[in-house]
N, C-alpha and C positions, 0 to 999 in steps of 0.2 A: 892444480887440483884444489876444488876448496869446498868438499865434500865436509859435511857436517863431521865432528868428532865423535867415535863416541868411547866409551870407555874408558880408562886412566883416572887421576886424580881427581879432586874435587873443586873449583870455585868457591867463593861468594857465595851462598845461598842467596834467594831471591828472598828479599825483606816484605812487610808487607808493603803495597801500593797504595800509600796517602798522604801525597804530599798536600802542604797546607794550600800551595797556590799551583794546585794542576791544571790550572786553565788559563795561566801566562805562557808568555814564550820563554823558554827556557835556554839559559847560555851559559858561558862561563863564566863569568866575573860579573860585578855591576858596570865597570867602565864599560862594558861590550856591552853589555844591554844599553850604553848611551850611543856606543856606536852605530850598533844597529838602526834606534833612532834614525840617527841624521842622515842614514844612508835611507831609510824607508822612507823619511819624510824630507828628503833632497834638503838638508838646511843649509845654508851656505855659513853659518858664521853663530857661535856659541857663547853668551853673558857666562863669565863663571864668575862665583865668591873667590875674594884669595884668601878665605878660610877654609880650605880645600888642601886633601895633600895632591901631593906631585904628582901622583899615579893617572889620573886626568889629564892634565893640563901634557905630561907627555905622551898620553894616547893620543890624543890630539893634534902633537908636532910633526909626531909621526905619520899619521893619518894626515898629514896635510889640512888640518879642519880649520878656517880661521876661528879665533877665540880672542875674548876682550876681558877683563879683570875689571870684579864691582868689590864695593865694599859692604862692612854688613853693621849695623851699631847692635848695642851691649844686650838686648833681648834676642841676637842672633836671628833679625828681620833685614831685606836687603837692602840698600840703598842707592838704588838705583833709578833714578831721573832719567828716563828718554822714552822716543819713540820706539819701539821694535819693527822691524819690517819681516813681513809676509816669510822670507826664508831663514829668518833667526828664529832662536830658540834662547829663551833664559832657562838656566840649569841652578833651581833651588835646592836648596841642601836643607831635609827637616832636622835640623839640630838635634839630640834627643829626641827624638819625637814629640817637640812642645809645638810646632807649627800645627794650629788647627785647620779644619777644613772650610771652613771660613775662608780663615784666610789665604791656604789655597784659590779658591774659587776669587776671592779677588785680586790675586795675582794675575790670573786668567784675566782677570777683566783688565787690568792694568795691562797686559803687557801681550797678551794675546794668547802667543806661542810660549809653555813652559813645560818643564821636565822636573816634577818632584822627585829627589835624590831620598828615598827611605832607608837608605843603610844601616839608619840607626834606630828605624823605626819598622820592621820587618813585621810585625802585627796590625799595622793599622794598612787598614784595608785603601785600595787605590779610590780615589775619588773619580766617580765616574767625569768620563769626557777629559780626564786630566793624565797625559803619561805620568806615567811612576813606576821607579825602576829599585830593586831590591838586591841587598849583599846577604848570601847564605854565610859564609864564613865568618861573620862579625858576630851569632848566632848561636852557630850550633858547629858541631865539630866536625867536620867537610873540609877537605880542602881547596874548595871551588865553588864554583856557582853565582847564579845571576838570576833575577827573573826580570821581566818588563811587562807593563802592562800600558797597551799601545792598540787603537783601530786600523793600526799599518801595515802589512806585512812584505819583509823585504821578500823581492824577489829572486832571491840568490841562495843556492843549494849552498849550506853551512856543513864544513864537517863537523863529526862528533868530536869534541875532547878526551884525554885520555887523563887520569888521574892517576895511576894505580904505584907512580915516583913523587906522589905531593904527601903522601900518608903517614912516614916515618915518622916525624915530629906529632902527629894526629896519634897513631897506635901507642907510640913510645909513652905518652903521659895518660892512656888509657890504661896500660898493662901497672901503671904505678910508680914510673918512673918521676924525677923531677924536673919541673918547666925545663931549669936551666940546662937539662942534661940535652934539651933538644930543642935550645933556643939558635942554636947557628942553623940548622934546619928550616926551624921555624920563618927565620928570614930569609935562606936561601929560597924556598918556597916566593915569597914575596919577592923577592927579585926576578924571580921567572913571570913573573906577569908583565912585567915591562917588555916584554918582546911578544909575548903571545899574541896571536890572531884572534878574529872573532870567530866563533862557535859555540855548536850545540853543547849544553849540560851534558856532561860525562854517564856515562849509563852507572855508573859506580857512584857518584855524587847524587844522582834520581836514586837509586836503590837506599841509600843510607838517608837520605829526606823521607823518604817516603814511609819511614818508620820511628818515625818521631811522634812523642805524644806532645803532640802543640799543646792541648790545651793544660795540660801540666807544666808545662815548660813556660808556658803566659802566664801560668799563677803565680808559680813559684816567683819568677822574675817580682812579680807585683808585689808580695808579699816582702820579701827581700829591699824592695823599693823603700816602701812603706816603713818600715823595720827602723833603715836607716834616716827616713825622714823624722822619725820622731825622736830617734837618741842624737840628732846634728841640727833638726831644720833650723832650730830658736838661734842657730851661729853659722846658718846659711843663706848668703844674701840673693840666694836663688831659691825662690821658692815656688814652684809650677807644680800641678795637679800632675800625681803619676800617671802618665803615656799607657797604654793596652802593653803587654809585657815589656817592657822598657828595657834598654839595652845598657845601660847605668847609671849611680843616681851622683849626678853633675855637684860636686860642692867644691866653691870657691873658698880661696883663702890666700891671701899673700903670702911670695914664697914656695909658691907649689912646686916649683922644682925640687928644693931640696928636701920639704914636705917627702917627696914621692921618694928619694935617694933612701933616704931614713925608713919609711916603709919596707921597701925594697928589702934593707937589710931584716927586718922583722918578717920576710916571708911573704909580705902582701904588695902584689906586684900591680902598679897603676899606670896607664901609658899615658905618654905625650900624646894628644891627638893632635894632628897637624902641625907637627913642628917645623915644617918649613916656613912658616909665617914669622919664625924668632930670627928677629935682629933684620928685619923690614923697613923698620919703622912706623909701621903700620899701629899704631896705638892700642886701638880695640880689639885686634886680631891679637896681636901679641900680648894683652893682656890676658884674653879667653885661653891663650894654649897655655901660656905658662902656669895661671895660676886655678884653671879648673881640674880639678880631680875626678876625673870619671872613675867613682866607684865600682868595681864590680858588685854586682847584685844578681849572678845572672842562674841558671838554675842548677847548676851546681853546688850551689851553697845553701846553708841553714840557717835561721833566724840567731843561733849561737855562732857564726860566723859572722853575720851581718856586727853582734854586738860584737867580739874580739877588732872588726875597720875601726867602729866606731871608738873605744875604748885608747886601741893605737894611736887614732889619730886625735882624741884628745889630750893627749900628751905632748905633743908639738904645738899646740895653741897657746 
């Protein structure tokens, strides 16, 4: 019997309906929105950066997808020399969001077939005629979610995802708890994506999107950006024009590891991005994860927050 319910307890209220990008296909993760891709557009074989974490390259293995490793140099541009054929795809990764659209468009031209990776650049809008595929959880507080924006449509009926066991570590540090009380969570969560299939956006991840105030959430980001640009930038050898809400503000500095350890203990918590590129030997990879600090800057925080990073982390200089 699967007569509608009616009476008993209560759900979720229905949030309101606006998400920022309700006219992409929506999925679970960003890896699956790469999935999808190559299944819509038959690619037989995928260019990746090995400035990349793992969570790709073993969608991938799994999926049976051939895949080939480029490298990237120190402005985090690819370096990649060849012909592309007709059923590859190069899978660029907008670094912070400092890849302009420029130079998107002449990637295209270079290489044909390309896939801009905006995980980290969730505000700037896809370049037309260009895929581009987005992570909501790098974002905003979700525990899921993917968009694509693609002229392809796979032909294959996707189930809906279910969220509603990704949330614990989500609710736990909204109610006031702290990170660390629900950081095994937090990774357990991450670990479950390593097996996940592809599918639709969870009706629970669309509801809690769809009541976001973007454009407060793009300011703040900016503002916070900004903040920290001018109490670090004159001792930051990265210096690029702030990204449309930017996802953190990148400062390098020898030593970032233990940089971040020392942080850590003071409360201010900075991740390794891509750490599987350490002890490679890969030069320029392994320098960018060890020793860049992706700031948080994101909207969560106050321009008196911003100055207490800065303050901290001038004391390790």
């Amino acid at each position: 019997m699967n007569e509608k319910e009616i009476g008993g307890y209560f759900g979720l209220e229905a949030l309101v309906a606006n998400e920022y990008y309700s006219d992409l296909i929506a999925v679970n993760n960003a890896r699956c929105a790469l999935l999808y891709l190559v299944k819509a557009k038959h690619y037989q074989k995928v260019y990746l950066p090995y400035f990349l974490c793992d969570s790709v390259r073993l969608m991938l293995l799994r999926e049976q997808i051939p895949f080939e490793e480029y490298r990237v140099n120190q402005s985090f541009l690819p370096l990649l020399d060849r012909k592309i054929n007709p059923d590859e795809v190069v899978y660029i990764v907008n670094y912070y969001g400092f890849i302009s659209t420029e130079q998107q468009e002449e990637f295209r031209r270079i290489y044909g077939n390309i896939v801009v990776d905006n995980s980290q650049a969730f505000f700037i809008r896809p370049v037309s005629g260009i895929d581009t595929l987005y992570s909501c959880r790098k974002f905003f507080g979700v525990p899921d979610g993917g968009y694509l924006s693609t002229n392809t449509i796979l032909q294959e009926q996707l189930p809906i995802d279910i969220s509603m066991n990704r949330m614990k570590h989500i609710l736990g540090r909204y109610e006031g708890k702290c990170a660390s009380d629900y950081y095994e969570d937090f990774i357990n969560n991450d670990e479950s994506f390593k097996e996940i299939s592809l599918r639709q956006m969870s009706r629970l991840t669309h509801n809690i999107l769809g009541a976001i105030d973007y454009e407060a959430v793009k300011l703040r980001r900016e503002e916070n950006f900004h903040t920290l640009a001018e109490l670090l930038g004159d001792r930051n050898p990265i210096r690029r024009p702030c990204p449309p809400g930017p996802y953190a503000y990148p400062f390098y500095m020898k030593k970032g590891m233990s940089v971040k350890k020392q942080l850590a203990k003071r409360r201010i918590y900075v991740a390794t991005l891509w750490p599987n590129v350490l002890g490679t030997g890969l030069d320029v990879e392994e320098d960018l994860a060890e020793n860049i600090l992706p700031l948080p800057c994101d909207q969560r925080y106050t321009k008196d927050d911003m100055q207490r990073v800065a303050e901290t982390l001038q004391e390790y200089m």
